[in-house]
N, CA and C atoms as an extended XYZ file, in Angstrom:
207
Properties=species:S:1:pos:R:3:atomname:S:1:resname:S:1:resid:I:1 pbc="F F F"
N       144.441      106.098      167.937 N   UNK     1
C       145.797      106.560      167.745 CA  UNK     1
C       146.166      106.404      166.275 C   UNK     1
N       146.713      107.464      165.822 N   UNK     2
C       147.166      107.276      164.355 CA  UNK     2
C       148.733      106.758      164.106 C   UNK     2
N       148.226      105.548      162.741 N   UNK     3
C       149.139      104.817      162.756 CA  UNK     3
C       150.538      105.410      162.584 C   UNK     3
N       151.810      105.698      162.563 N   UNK     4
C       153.003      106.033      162.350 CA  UNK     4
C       153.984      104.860      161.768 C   UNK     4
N       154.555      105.274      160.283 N   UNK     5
C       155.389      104.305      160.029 CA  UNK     5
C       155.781      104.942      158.659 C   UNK     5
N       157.117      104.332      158.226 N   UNK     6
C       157.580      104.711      157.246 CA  UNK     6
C       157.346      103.703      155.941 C   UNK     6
N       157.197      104.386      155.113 N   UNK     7
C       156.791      103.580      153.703 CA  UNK     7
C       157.634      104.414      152.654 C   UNK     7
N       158.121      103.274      152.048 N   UNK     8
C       159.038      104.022      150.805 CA  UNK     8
C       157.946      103.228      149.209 C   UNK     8
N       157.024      103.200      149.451 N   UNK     9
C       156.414      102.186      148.256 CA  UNK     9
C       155.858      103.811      147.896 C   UNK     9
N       156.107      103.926      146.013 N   UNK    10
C       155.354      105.103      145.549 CA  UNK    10
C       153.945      104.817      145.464 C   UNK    10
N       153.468      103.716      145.379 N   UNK    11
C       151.747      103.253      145.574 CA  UNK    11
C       151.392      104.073      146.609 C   UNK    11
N       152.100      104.296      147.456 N   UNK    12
C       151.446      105.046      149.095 CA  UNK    12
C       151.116      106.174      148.726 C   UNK    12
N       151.655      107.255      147.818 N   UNK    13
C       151.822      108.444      147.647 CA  UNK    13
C       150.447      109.080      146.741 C   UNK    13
N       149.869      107.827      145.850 N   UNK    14
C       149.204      108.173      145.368 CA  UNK    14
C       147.492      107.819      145.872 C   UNK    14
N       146.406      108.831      144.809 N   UNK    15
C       145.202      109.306      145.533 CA  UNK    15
C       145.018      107.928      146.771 C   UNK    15
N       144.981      107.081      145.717 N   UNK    16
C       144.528      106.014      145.778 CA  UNK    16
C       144.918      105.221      147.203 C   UNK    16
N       146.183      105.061      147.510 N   UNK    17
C       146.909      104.628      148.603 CA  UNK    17
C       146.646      105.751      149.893 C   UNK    17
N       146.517      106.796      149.179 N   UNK    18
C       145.910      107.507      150.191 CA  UNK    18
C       144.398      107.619      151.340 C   UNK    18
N       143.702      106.916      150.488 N   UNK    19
C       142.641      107.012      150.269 CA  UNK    19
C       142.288      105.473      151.240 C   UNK    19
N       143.229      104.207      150.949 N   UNK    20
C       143.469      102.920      151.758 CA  UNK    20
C       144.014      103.495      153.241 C   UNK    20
N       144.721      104.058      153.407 N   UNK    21
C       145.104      104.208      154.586 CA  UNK    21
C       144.147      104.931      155.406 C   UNK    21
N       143.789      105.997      154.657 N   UNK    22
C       142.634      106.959      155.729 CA  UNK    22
C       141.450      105.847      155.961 C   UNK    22
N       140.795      105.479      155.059 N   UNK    23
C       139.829      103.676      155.426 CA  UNK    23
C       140.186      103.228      156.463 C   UNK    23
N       141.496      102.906      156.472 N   UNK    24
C       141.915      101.770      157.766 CA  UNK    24
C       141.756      102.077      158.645 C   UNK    24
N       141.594      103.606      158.951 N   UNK    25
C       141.700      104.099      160.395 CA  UNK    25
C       140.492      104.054      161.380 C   UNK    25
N       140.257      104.000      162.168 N   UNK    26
C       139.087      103.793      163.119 CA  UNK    26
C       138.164      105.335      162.826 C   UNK    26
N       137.165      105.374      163.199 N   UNK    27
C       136.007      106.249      162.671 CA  UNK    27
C       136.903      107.590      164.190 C   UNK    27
N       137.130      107.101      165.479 N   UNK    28
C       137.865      107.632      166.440 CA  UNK    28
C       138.834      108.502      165.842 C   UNK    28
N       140.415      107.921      164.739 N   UNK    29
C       141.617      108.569      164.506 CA  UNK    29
C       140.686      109.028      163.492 C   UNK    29
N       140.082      108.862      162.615 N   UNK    30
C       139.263      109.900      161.842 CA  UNK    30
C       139.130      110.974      162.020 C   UNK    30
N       138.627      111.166      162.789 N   UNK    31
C       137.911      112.517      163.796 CA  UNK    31
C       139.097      113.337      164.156 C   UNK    31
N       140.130      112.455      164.743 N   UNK    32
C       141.053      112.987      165.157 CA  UNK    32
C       142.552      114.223      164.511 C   UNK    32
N       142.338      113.249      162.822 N   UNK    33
C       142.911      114.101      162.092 CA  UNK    33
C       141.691      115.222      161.594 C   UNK    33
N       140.816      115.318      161.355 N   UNK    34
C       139.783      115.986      161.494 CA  UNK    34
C       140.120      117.380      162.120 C   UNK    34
N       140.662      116.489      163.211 N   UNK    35
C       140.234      118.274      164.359 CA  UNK    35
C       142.107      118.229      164.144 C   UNK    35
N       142.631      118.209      163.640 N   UNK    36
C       144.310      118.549      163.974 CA  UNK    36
C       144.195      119.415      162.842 C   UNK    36
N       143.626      118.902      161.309 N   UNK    37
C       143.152      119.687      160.289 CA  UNK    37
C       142.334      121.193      160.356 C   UNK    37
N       142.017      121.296      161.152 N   UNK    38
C       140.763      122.334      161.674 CA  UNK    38
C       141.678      123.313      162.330 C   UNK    38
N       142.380      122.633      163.443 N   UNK    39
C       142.933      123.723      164.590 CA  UNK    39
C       143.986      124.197      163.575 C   UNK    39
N       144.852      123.155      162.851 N   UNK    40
C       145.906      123.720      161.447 CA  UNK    40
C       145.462      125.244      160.610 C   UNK    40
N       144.167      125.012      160.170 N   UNK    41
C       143.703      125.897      159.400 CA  UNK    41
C       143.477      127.428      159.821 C   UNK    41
N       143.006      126.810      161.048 N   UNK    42
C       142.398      128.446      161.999 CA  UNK    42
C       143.768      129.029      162.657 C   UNK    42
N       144.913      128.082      163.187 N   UNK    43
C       146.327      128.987      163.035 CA  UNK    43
C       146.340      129.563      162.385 C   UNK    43
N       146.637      128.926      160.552 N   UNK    44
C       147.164      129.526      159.561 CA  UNK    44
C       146.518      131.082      158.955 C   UNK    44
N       144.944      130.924      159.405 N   UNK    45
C       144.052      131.864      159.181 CA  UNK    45
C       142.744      131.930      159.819 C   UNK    45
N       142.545      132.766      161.275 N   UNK    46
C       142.189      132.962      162.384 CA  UNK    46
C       141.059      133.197      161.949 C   UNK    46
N       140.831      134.170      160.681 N   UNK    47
C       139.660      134.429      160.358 CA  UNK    47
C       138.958      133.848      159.630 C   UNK    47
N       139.021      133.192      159.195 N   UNK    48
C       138.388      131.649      157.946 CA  UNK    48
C       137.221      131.949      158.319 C   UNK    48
N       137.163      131.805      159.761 N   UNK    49
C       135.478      131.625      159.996 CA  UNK    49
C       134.447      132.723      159.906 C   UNK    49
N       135.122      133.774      159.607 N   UNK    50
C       134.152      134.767      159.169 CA  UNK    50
C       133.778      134.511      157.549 C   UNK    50
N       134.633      134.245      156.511 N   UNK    51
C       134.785      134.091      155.111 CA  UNK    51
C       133.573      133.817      155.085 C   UNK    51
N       132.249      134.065      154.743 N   UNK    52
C       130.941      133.050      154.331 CA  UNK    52
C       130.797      133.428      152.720 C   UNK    52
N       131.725      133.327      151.371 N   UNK    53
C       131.490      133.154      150.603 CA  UNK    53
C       132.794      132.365      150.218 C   UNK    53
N       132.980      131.775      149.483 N   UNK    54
C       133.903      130.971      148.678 CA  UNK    54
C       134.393      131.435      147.359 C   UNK    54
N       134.998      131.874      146.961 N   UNK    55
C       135.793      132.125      145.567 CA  UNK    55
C       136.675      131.356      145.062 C   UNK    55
N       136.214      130.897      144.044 N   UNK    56
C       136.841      129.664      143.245 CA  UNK    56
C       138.398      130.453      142.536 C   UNK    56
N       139.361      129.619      142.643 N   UNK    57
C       140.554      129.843      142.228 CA  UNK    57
C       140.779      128.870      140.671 C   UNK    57
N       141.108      129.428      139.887 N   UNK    58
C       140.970      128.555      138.633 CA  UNK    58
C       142.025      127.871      138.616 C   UNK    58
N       141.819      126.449      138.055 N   UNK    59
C       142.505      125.297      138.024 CA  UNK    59
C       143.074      124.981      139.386 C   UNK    59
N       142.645      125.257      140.602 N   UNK    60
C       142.859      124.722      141.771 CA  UNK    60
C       141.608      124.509      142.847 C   UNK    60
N       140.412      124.857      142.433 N   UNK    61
C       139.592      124.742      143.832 CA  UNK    61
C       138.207      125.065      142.973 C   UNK    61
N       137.009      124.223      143.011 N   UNK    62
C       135.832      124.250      142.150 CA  UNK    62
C       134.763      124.583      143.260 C   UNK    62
N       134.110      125.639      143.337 N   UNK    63
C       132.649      126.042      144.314 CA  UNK    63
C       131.780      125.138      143.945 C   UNK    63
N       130.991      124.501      144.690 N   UNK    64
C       129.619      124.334      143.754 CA  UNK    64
C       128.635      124.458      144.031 C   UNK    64
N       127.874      125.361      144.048 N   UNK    65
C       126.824      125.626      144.211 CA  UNK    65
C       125.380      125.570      143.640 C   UNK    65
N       124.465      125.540      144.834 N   UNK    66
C       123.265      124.820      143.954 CA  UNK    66
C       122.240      125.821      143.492 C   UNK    66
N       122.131      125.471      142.280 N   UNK    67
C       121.073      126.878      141.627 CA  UNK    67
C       119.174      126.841      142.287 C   UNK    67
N       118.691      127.725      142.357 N   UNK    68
C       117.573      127.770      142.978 CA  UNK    68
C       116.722      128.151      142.103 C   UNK    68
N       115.247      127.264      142.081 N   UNK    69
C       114.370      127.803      140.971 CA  UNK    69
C       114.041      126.537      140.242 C   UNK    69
């Protein structure tokens, strides 16, 4: 079960605090935001799962791909 609670500390907000809380969670609520993240995405855009290339958006989203050879 994922934890619920209010925090007014700006430490929370950042990567970092972010990053402590998702840790804390059991490998279980892991998963769980996982798939709430997933079903979120495929609402927002049904077809995602066809997309099989990636296009990098500059200064927001880096591809990386591995060169062959």
């Amino acid at each position: 079960m994922t934890h619920l609670g209010i925090s007014h500390d700006r430490s929370e907000e950042s990567l970092r605090g972010k990053a402590r809380w998702f840790q804390s969670l059991s490998i279980q609520e892991r998963f769980e935001i996982f798939e709430e993240m997933c079903e979120l995405i495929l609402a927002l855009q049904p077809d995602i799962v066809e997309n099989k290339d990636a296009t990098p958006i500059p200064g927001r989203v880096r591809v990386l791909t591995l060169s062959r050879g």
